[in-house]
N, C-alpha and C positions, 0 to 999 in steps of 0.2 A: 800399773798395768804393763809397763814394759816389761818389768822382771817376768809375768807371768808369758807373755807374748815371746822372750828371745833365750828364756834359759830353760824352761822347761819344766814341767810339774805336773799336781794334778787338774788347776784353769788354764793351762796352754790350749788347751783346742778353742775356750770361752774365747779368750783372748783373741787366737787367730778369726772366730765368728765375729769379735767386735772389729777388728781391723777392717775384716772384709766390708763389714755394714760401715764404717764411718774410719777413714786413714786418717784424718787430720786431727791425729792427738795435741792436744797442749798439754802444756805443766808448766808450774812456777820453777824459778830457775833452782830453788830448792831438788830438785827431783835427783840435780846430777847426785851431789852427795849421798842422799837415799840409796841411789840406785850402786856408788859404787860401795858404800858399807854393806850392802846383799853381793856384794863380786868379791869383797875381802874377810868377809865373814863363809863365803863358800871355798875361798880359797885357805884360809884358816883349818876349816873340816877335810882340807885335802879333795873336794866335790868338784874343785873347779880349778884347772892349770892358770896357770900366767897367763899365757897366751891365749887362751879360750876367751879367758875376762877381759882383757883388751881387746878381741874381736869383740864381743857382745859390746862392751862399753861403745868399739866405733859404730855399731849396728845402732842402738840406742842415740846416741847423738844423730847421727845420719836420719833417723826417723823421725827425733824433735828437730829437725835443723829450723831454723825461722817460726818454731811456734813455743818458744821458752818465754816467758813476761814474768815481770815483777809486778809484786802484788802493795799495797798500802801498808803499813803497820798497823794505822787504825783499826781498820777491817778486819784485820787479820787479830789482835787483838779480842776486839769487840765481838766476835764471833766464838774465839775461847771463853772470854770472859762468860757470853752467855749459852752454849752450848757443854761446857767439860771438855769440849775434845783440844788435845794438843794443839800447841803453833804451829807444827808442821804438819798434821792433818788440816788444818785450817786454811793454809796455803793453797792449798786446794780447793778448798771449798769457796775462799773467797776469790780465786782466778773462773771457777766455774760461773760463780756470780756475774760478775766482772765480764765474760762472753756471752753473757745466757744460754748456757749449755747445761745438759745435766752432768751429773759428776759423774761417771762409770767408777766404780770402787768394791774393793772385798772388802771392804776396811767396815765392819758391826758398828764400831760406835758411830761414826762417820752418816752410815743407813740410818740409825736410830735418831740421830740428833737434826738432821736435816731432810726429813723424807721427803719435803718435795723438791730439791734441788738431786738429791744422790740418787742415784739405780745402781743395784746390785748387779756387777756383770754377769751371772745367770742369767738375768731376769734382761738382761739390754742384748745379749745374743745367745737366747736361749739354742 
């Protein structure tokens, strides 16, 4: 959700309406890498300067400051194993577990395999 939240798109407003309704994002500490391979794959495209990506990157960390956790393996795991979805979709899913929180996500399969833990960010600020 950051990406869509600090770089801009077409869920940037979603994102700013989910900020509004609920600031205190988490994510597994997986998210940094996620987040900077969408800053060097935009800069790659030429979409996104140096320096732009390094702002957004300090924006991003400044936003999860104190709310990054690690998650189990097993969970994390056992969640793949029974769902399809990736290890690193799953991070998520089992840090969401993990707070009892729903998951705010674009991510289909993610929706599909866990509907009652996941909400589509449409659907969480509409």
């Amino acid at each position: 959700m950051a990406v869509h939240l600090l770089l801009g798109g077409e869920r940037t407003a979603s994102a700013r309406r989910a900020f509004r309704k609920d600031p205190e994002w988490a994510a597994p500490i997986l998210w940094r890498s996620e987040f900077r391979s969408v800053l060097s794959m935009l800069m790659r495209r030429r979409a996104l300067a140096l320096a732009d990506a390094l702002e957004a990157a300090r924006e991003a960390e400044t936003l999860l400051a104190g709310r990054e956790f690690t998650v189990e393996t097993q969970t994390v795991l056992e969640l793949a194993a029974k769902s399809g979805c990736s290890a690193y979709d799953c991070e998520f899913v089992a840090l969401a577990s993990d707070l009892r929180v729903q998951l705010v996500t674009s991510d289909r399969e993610i929706l599909a395999a866990f509907p009652t833990l996941a909400v589509a960010l449409e659907q969480f600020a509409p």
